[in-house]
N, C-alpha and C positions, 0 to 999 in steps of 0.2 A: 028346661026353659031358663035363661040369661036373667038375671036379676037388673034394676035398674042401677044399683050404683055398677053394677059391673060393667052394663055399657058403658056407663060415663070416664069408666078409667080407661078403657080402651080407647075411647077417642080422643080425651086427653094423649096418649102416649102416639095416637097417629099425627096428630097435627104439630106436638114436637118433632117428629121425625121428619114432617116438610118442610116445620121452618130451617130445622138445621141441614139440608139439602139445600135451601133456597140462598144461604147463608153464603156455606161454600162454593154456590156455582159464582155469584156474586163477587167474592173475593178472588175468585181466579179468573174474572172474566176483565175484573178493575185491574190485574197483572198485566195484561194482555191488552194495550192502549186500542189496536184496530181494531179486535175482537170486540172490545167493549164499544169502542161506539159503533160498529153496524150493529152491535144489538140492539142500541138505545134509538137507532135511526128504525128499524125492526118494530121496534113496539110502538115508535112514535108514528112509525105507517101503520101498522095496526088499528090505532085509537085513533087513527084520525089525527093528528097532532102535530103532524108535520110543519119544522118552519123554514124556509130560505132561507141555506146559510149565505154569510157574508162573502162576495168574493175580496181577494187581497192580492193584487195585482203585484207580480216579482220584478222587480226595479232591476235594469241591466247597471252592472258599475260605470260610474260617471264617465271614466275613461273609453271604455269599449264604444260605448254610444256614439261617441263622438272622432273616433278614430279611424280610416276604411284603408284596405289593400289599393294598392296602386295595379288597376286593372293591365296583364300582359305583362308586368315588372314579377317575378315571385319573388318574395323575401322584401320587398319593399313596403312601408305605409306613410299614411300624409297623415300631418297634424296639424287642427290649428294653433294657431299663435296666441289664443285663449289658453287650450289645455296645456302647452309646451310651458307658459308661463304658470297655471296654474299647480304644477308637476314637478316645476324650477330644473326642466331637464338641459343640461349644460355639454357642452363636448370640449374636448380638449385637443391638439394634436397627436397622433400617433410619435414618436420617435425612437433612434436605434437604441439599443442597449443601451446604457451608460453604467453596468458595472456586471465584470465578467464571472461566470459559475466557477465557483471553489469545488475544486475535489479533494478531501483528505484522507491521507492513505496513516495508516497505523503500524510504524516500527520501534526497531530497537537498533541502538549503539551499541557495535561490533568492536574487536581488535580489525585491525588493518594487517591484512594478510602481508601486503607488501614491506610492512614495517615488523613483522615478528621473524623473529630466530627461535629455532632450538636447536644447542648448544652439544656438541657428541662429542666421545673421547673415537681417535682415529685407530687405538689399540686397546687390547684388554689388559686392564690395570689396577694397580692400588692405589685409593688416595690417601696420599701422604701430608698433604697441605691446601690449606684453603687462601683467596687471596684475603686482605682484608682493605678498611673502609675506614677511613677518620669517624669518628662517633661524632656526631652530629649534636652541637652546641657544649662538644667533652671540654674543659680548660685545658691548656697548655701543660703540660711540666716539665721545670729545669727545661724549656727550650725542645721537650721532646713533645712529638705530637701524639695523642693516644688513640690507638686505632683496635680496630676486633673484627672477624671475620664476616665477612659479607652474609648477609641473607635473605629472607624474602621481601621484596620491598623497597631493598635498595635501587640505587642509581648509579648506574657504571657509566662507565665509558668506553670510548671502542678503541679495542687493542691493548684493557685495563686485563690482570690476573684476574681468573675467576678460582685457579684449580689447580694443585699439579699430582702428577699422580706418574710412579713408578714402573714401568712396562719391562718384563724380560724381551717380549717381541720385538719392540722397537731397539732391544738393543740387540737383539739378534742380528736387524736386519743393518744395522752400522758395521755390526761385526763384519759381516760377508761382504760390504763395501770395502772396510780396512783393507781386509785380506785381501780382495781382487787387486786394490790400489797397491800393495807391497807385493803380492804378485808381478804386478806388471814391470813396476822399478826392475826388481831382482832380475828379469826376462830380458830387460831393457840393456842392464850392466853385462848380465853373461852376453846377449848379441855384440855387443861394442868390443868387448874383448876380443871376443871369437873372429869378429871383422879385420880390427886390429893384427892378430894374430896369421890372419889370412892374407892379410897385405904383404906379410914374411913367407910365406908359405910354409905356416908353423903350424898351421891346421886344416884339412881335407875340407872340400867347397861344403861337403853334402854336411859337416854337424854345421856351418853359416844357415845352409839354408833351412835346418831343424831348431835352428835357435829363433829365426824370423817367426816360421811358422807358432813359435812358444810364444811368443810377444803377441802376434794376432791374437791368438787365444785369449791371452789375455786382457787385448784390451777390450774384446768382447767379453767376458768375462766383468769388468769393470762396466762397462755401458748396460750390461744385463742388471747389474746390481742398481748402478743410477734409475734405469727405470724403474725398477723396485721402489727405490727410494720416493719418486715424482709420482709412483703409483697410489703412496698412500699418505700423498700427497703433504711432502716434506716440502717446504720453499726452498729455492735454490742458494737462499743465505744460510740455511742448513745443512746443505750440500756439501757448502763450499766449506765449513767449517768444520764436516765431518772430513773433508778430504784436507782441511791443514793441518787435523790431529795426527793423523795418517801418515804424514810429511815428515810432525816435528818427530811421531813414534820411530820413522827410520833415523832420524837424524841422531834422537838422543833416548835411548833404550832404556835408560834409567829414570825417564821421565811418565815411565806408563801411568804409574800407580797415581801420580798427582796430577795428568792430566786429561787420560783417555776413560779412566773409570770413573772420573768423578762428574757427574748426572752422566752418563750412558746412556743411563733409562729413561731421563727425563720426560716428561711430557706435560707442557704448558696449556692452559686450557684458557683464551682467553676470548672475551667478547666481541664480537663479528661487528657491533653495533654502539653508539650510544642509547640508552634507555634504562626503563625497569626490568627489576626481576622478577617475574610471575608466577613462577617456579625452582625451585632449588631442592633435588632431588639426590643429594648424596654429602656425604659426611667423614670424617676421616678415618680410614681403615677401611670403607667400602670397595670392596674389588666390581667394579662397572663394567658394561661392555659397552663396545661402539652402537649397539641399537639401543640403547637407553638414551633417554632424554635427559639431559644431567642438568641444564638449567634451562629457561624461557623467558625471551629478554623482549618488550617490544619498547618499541617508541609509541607513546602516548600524546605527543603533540600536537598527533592526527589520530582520530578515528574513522573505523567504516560506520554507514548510514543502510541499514539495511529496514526498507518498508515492503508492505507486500499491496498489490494491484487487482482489483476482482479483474477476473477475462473478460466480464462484459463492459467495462471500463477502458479498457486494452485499446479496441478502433479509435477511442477519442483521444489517447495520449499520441500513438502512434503517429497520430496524424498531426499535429503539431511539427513546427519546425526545431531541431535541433540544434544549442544546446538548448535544453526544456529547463526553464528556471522554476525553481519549488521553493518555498522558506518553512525551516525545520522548527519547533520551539519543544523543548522538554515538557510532555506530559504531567510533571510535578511543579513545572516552573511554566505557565503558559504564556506568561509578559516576556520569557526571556528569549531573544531570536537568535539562534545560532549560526555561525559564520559556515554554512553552505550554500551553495549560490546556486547549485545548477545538479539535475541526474546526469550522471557517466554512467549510466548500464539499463536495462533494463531484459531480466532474465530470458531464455528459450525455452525453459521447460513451465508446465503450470503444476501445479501441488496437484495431486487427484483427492484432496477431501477438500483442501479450502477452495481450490480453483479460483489459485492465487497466484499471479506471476511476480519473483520478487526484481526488487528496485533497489539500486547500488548508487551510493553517493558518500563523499564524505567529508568531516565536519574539522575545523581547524581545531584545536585544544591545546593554546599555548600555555597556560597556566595549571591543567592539570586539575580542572573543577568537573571536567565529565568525566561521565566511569560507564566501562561496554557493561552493556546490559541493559542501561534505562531506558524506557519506555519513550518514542519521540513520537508526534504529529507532523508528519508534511503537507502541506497544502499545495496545491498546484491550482495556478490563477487560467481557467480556460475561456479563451473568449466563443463569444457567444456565435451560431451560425449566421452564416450572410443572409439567411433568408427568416431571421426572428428578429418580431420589433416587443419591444414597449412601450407597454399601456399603464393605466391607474391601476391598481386590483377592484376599485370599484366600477369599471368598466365590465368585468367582468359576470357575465350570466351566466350557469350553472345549474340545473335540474335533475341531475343524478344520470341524465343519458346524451347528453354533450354540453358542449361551452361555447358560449355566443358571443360576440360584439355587438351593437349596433354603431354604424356607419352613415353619416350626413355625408351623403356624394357631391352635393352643390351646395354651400355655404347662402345660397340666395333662397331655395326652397326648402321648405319643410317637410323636407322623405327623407326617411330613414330608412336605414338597409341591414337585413341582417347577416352577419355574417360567421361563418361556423369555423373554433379556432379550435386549435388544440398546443393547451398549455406544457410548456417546456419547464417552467422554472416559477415558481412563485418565492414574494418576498414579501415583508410586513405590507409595504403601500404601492407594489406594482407587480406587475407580472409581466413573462417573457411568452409570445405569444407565436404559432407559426400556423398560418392557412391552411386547412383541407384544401384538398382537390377539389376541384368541383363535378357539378354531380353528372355522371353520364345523360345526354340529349334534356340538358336544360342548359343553351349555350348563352339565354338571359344572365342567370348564378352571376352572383357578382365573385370577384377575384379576391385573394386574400387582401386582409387590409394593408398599407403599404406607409412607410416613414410619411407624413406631412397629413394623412386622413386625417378629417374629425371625426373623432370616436364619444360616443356619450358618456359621461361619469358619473351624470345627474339625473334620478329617473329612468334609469336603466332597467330595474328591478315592474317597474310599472310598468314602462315601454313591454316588456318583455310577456307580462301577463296579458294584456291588449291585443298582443299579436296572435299568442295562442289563442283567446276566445274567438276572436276572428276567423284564424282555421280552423277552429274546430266547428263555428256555422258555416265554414266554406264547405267543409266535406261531407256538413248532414244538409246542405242544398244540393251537392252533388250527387251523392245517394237517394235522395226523393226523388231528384228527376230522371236517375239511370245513367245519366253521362259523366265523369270522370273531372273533376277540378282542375287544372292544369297548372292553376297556382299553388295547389298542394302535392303536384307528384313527388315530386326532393323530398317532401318531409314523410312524405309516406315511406318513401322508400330508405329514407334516413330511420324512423321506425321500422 
């Protein structure tokens, strides 16, 4: 049998155990804001204790209340001339463009293909000599100027020594000219004789006419050598001086040695061009061939303009009229505008990783301050489509699922119309704006906005919110009563 204090600890430790149940239900039911008060409504039905809560009637916004659809019009609303004032909604006109979309294309300054040389020996040879160059700010001495062999850097001129260089080939091929030329002479004297001789009857017809036939030979022989000559392409004031040596060599035998051997082999290398040297590729003693590139000469006073064009850019240049003006400025220098005026190219093939067509222009450089390589921006000024106007950018409505104007059709009433744009081009304080279509079997839809509309700038944002509350009780009356809104189909179906 249970002792008295032992019951009493027992029910002590039970009625701890309720409060601390009672505790936690408590505290998670105060978590839990609706849970807790149907409880508290719960108990207070219970006890009897019920009190009428307070009703608190939800205010429609000022605006809504007072704003309605223009019955039969969709996208239309009326306002009065209280709330428009109160609202301070203002319209402005529509009008065109007034400043046209920049596209800037990102290249680099090239050499100008058309202005670079490289410089080839016509034979295989040795160089023997380089040309040389006045040293640039050298003084004077005794009257003599001081000069040192050209290098990289410098500045020629055209038809200046660049080279000379020793060739047994090219003198090979004077040789076999010589010879066909002293050939023919000697060909020429024995027919004359022989002719001569014939006129006596001091010699038989048939050596006449084996002597003719030796002179033909020969001067095909000679002709075969010239083209040799023009083949590897001697000028013909080298020609002709290869055939006076030839001359003076029959004339005066003892003149070989100081006049026919001295340069034979010569071979002059000289600049095609005025301009720089960009390369200088050999030295003296180097034996070169004609496929080596022995110097690289361009003019600089012009560069190429080489930008590149995305493809989906392409229809909008294209379509421009020709010549297409662009203004270039150095990437490093962006104040500085460089004297190109216009594209001359724009390329046939597209990159297949940039899917980039490149863009060919080029830039005057008369002083020799740009250098191929640098980085340039070309802008090209495109005017705007015939069918986009300009607005305020505050004109402008936006919700994340299209772009609205509101439109004042009658300057005398207060409807306002909305109308659904889609943005071309924004700028700080206006945007470029061009119409939807409108919407299939709502032949109401008003038309995109057009140059002289009033469009709103003031309260637009308000306007905007107004309209939608409005549809959206247009289409939960439409829905209560089963029939179909008709002022809302666009938008639905715009949704």
């Amino acid at each position: 049998m249970t002792t008295g204090p032992s019951r009493s600890l027992a029910g002590r430790i039970v009625v701890l155990l309720v409060l601390g149940v009672a505790v936690a239900a408590a505290t998670v039911l105060a978590l839990i804001p609706g849970v807790w008060t149907g409880f508290v409504a719960t108990v207070q039905g219970l006890s009897g204790t019920t009190e009428p809560t307070e009703s608190r009637p939800v205010s429609d916004p000022p605006v809504a209340g007072q704003v309605a659809l223009v019955p039969g019009q969709p996208g239309r609303v009326e306002i009065p001339e209280s709330v428009i004032e109160a609202l301070g909604i203002r319209t402005v006109p529509v009008r065109r463009p007034t400043q046209p979309q920049s596209l800037e294309l990102i290249g680099t300054l090239a050499l100008d293909t058309d202005r670079l040389v490289h410089v080839h020996t016509r034979f295989t040879g040795e160089v023997v000599e380089l040309g040389t160059i006045e040293e640039p700010g050298s003084p004077a001495t005794a009257g003599e100027v001081v000069r040192r062999p050209i290098r990289y850097g410098d500045r020629v001129e055209r038809g200046q020594l660049l080279a000379v260089l020793w060739s047994t080939e090219l003198g090979e091929k004077k040789s076999e000219y010589v010879d066909a030329l002293s050939r023919l002479r000697l060909e020429r004297e024995t027919l004359a004789r022989l002719e001569a001789l014939y006129q006596n009857d001091a010699t038989p017809e048939r050596n006449v006419r084996e002597a003719r036939r030796d002179v033909e030979a020969a001067e095909i022989a000679v002709a075969r050598a010239e083209r040799t000559l023009r083949a590897i392409r001697l000028s013909e004031e080298e020609i002709a001086a290869i055939r006076a040596e030839a001359e003076l060599l029959g004339r005066d035998r003892g003149s070989r040695e100081s006049q026919l051997e001295r340069d034979w082999a010569r071979v002059e290398l000289r600049s095609p061009l005025t301009g720089t040297i960009l390369e200088k590729n050999l030295t003296v003693g180097d034996i070169v061939e004609p496929t080596a590139d022995l110097f690289k000469i361009a003019d600089l006073s012009q560069l190429a303009i080489w930008a590149h064009i995305y493809e989906d850019d392409l229809p909008t240049i294209l379509a421009l009229d020709w010549p297409i003006p662009w203004s270039v400025r150095l990437k490093s220098e962006p104040d500085r505008l460089l004297a190109s005026n216009w594209i001359e190219r724009i390329g046939n093939i597209i990159d297949p990783i940039q899917h980039t067509a490149p863009v060919l222009g080029r830039v005057a450089n008369p002083d020799g301050r740009l250098r191929a390589g640098e980085f340039v921006v070309a802008t090209i000024e495109i005017p705007p489509p015939p069918d986009v106007v300009e607005v305020p950018i505050d004109a402008l409505v936006e919700d994340g699922r299209q772009s609205v104007v509101f439109v004042q059709p009658d300057p005398s009433r207060s409807v306002y119309e909305r109308c659904r744009v889609e943005v071309i081009r924004r700028f700080e304080d206006r945007a470029y704006l061009r119409g939807l279509p409108r919407t299939p079997g709502i032949p109401e839809e008003r038309e995109p906005p057009r140059v002289g509309d009033a469009v709103v700038v003031s309260g637009a944002v308000e306007l905007w919110a107004a309209y939608e509350r409005l549809e959206a009780e247009g289409r939960a009356g439409s829905s209560g009563s089963g029939r179909p809104d008709p002022r809302t189909a666009s938008e639905d179906r715009e949704r």
